[in-house]
N, C-alpha and C positions, 0 to 999 in steps of 0.2 A: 820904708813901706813894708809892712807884714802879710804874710800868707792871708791873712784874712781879709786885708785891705783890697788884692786881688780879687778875691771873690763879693765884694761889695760891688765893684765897678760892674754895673748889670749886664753891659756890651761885652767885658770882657768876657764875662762869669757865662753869660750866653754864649760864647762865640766856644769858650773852654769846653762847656758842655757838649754843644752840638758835634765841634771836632773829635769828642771824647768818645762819643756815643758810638758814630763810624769808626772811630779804634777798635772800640768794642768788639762790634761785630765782626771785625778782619779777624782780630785774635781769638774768637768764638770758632769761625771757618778755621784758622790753623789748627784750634786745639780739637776741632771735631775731628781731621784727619787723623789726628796721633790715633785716638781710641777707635774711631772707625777702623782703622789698619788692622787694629788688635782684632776687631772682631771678624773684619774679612778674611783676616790668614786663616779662621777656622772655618769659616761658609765658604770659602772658595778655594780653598788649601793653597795659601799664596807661601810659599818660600821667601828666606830670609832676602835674596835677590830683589822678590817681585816686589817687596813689602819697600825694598829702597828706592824703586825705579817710583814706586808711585806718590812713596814724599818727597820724591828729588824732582819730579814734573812738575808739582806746584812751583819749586822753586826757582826752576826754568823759567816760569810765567812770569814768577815776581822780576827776576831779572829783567828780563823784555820789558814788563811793565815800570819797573822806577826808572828806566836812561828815556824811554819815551813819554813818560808824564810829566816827569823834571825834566826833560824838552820844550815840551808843548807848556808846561805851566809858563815856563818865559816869555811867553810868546801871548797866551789866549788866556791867561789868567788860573791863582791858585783855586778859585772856586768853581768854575765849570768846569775845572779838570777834574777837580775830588767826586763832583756827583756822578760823570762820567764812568769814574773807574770804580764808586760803588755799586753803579744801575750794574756793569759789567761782570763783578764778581758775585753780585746778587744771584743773576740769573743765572751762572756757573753753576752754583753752589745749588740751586733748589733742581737743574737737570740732573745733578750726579745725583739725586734721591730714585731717576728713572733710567740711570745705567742697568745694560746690560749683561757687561761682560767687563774685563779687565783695561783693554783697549778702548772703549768708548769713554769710561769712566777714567782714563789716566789725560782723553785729549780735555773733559772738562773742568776736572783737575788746574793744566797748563792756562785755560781762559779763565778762569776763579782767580788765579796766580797772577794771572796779569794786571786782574785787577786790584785785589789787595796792594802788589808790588809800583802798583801806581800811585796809590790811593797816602799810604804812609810817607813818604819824603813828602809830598804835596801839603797833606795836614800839617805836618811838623812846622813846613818851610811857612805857610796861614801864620798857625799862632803864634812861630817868632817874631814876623814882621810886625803884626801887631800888637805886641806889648811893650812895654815902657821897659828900659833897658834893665833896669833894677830888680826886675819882678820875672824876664826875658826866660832863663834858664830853669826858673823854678814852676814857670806855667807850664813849659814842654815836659818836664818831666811830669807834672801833674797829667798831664796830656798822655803822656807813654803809660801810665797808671793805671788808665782804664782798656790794658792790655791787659790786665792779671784779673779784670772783672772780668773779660771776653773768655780766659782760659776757664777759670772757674763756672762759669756757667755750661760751655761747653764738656767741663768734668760732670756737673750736676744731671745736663743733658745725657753724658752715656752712662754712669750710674743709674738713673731713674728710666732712660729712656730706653737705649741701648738692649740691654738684657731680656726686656717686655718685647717692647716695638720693633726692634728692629734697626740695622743702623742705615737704611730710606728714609722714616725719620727723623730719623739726626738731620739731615742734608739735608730735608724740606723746608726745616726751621729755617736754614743758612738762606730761604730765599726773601726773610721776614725785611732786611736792609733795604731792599727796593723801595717798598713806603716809604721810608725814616729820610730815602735820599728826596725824595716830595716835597716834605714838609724842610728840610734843609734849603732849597730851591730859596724859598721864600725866610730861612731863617737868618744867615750870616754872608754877608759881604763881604769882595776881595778887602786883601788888605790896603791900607791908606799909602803904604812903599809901592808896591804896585801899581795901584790906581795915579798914583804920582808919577810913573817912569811911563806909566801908558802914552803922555802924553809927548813923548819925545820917540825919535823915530826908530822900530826894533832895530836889537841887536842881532845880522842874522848868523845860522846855529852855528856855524865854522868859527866867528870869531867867537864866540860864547865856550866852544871846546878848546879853543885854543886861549882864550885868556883864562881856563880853569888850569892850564896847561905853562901857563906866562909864568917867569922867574918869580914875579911877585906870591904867587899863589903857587906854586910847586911842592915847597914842602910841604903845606898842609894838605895837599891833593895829597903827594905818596904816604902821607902821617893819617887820613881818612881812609884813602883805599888799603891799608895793612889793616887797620883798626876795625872796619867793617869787616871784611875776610874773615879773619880770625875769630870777632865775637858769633858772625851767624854762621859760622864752620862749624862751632863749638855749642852754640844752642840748638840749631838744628838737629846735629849730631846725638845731640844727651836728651833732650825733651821731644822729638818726636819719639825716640826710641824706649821711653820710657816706662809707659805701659806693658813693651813687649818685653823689655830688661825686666821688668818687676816680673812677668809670666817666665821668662827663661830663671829666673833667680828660683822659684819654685810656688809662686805665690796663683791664687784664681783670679779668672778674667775679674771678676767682681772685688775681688780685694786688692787685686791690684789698680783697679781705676779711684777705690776708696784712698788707697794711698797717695797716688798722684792728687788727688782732691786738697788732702792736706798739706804736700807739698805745695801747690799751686798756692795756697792758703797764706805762703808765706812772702809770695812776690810782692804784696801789699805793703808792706812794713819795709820792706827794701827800697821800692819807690819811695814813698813817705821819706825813709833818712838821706836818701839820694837827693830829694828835692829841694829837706833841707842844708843842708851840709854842701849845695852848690852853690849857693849867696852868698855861704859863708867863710866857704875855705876855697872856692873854683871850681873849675871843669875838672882841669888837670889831679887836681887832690881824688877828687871822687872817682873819676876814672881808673885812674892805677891804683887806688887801694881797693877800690870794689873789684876789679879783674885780678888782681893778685889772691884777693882772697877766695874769687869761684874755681882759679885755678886751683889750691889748696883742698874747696869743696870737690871739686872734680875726682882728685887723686882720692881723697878721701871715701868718695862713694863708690869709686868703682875698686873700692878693698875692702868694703863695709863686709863683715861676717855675719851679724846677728841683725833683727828684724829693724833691733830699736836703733844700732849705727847707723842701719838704711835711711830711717825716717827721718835722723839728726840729719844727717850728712846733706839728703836731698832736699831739707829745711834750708840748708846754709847755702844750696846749691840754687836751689832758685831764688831767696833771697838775695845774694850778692849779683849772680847774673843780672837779673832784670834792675837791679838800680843799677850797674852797668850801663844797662841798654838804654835808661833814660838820660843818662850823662852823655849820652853817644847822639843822641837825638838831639836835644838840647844844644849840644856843642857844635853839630856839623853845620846849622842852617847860619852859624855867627863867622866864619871861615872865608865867607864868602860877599861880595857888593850886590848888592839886589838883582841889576841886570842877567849876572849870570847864577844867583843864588840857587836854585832849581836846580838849571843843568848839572852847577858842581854835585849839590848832595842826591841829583837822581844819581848820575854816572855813578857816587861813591855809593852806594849805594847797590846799585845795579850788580859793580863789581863785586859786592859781600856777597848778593846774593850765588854767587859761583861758589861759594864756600856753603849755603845753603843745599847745592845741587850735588856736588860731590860728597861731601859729609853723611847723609843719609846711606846714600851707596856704597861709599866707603863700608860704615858700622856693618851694612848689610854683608857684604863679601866676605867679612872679617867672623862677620857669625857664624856666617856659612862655613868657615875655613876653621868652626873650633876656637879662634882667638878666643881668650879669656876677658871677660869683663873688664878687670883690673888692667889691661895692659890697652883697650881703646879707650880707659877714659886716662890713661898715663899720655895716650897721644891728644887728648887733648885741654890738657894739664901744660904740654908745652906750649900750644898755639895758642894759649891763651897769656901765656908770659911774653910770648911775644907781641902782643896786641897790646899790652902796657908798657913795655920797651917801645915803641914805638910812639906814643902817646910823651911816656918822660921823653924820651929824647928828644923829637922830631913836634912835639905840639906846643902852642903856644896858649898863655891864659887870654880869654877872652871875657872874663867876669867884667861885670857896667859898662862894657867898651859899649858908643852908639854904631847901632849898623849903618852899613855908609849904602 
């Protein structure tokens, strides 16, 4: 069955879309904090410090948010959990446009957070269950794809918007999702593994923790919670800080959100060869050679000297990461038996997001402290060799297995 033969099937192609759409806009909200940061450290004179606390808050939320939606999805189903945690980060996202101050604005932030951090394991855990095993890893990463349409819009947003308008603005757009979760309501149905387990009696949440926990499942439990850690330690780390890395390197607010535009530019083509090269070589193949090589990118950008090294570098850097992060998606929801499917990839999940929350903070102290560019993107050049050390060693291939 060919990539295109998925998109023929109308139910699928529908179901792809709708889940894709709410990616979208999660990734829209994350990518509008990067550049709003940029802008608030000069409207509000926030410090390298304040500037980490407030991208490491959302991250706190996503945490909270994927161990209790990949809960509750076991339980009460993948579809009124996702509209749930989009109404939730909707209305986050369009209050911080009426923050007042830094405090108000950091607790809206953590409720946005929770909700995006819900809302993604849940989608993921949707489109695996319902596609045909063949097509399985190659729909989810199509599915993590329209994260690189959610950034880029969100670039076109503070480029166009940002500079004129205002970054209120920015945020008010992010309350655009509430709709879209409407019309989802009535567009896509839980999946057919679900609605088939509904009818036997729940699993309740102890034994669901504890059989993600069971000899059976163990390795890939500590082979997913390394692997999450590491990659959103490491994206968190390098791409909220982006914009502000492109302004500390020497560049203007405006040209450096131009830059980032173009890097973003490149996650597209990453997912694409990610999606394919998962049918065809594995999880495992794509995984460790996509993180080995952002680890490479990493080293490489944070030593770049000249403008044009920049733009390569941070080309290969989000290109490789984000097909990464679809092989990571893809793979986590196949680890797992349906009853506790959720629980394991929220918990792993949850647990990355800890790497989301300190990562920011970290870069932040580190700036503050004078580090050199080149020597925090060298820290995370490591953590990201280790996150495909753990993949070869500790993961197994799961390519056309059927999920049980």
């Amino acid at each position: 069955m060919s990539q295109m033969t998925l998109l023929r099937n109308p139910k699928q192609r529908k179901l792809l879309l709708s889940a894709g759409l709410s990616w979208m806009f999660d990734a829209m909200d994350v990518g509008m904090v990067s550049f709003v940061v940029a802008a608030l450290a000069k409207e509000w004179s926030l410090g390298p410090e304040k500037i980490g606390l407030l991208t490491s808050i959302n991250s706190v939320g996503m945490a909270v948010g994927a161990a209790a939606a990949g809960i509750l999805a076991d339980r009460f189903g993948r579809k009124s959990v996702l509209l749930w945690t989009l109404l939730i980060f909707s209305a986050a996202s369009g209050l911080s446009a009426f923050a007042t101050g830094f405090a108000i604005l950091c607790a809206l932030r953590f409720v946005a957070g929770f909700g995006l951090g819900g809302e993604l394991p849940v989608a993921s855990t949707l489109v695996s269950e319902s596609m045909p095993a063949a097509e399985r890893g190659r729909a989810v990463v199509l599915l993590e794809s329209f994260w690189a349409l959610g950034w880029i819009a969100s670039a076109l947003i503070a480029f166009f918007i940002i500079p004129d308008y205002g970054w209120r603005v920015a945020f008010a757009i992010g309350a655009v999702p509430a709709l879209y979760a409407l019309y989802l309501r009535k567009a896509i149905d839980d999946s057919p593994r679900f609605t088939e387990m509904k009818k036997q009696k729940p699993v309740p949440l102890g034994k669901r923790i504890a059989a993600v926990w069971s000899a059976e499942y163990r390795r890939s439990t500590i082979m997913l919670w390394i692997l999450w850690f590491t990659v959103v330690f490491s994206y968190y780390g390098m791409f909220l800080w982006l914009p502000t890395v492109m302004v500390l390197k020497g560049f203007s607010l405006v040209k450096s959100f131009e830059y980032v535009l173009i890097m973003t530019l490149a996650q597209l083509p990453g997912y694409f060869t990610a999606a394919y090269f998962i049918e065809k070589f594995g999880r495992k193949f794509v995984l460790v050679i996509y993180l080995l090589l952002t680890a490479v990118s990493a080293a490489w950008f944070g030593n770049a000297t000249t403008e044009g090294m920049l733009m390569a570098a941070g080309i290969c850097l989000s290109f490789f990461n984000l097909g990464a992060w679809g092989g990571m998606y893809a793979y986590s929801p196949e680890l797992y038996p349906t009853t506790v499917r959720s629980t394991g990839v929220g918990l792993a999940t949850s647990f990355g997001r800890i790497g989301g929350i300190l990562a920011p903070l970290l870069v932040g102290v580190l700036v503050g402290k004078d580090v050199t560019i080149s020597t925090i993107f060298m820290l995370f050049f490591v953590t990201i060799v280790i996150g495909a050390l753990a993949v070869l060693v500790l993961g197994k291939e799961t390519k056309g297995t059927e999920l049980t």
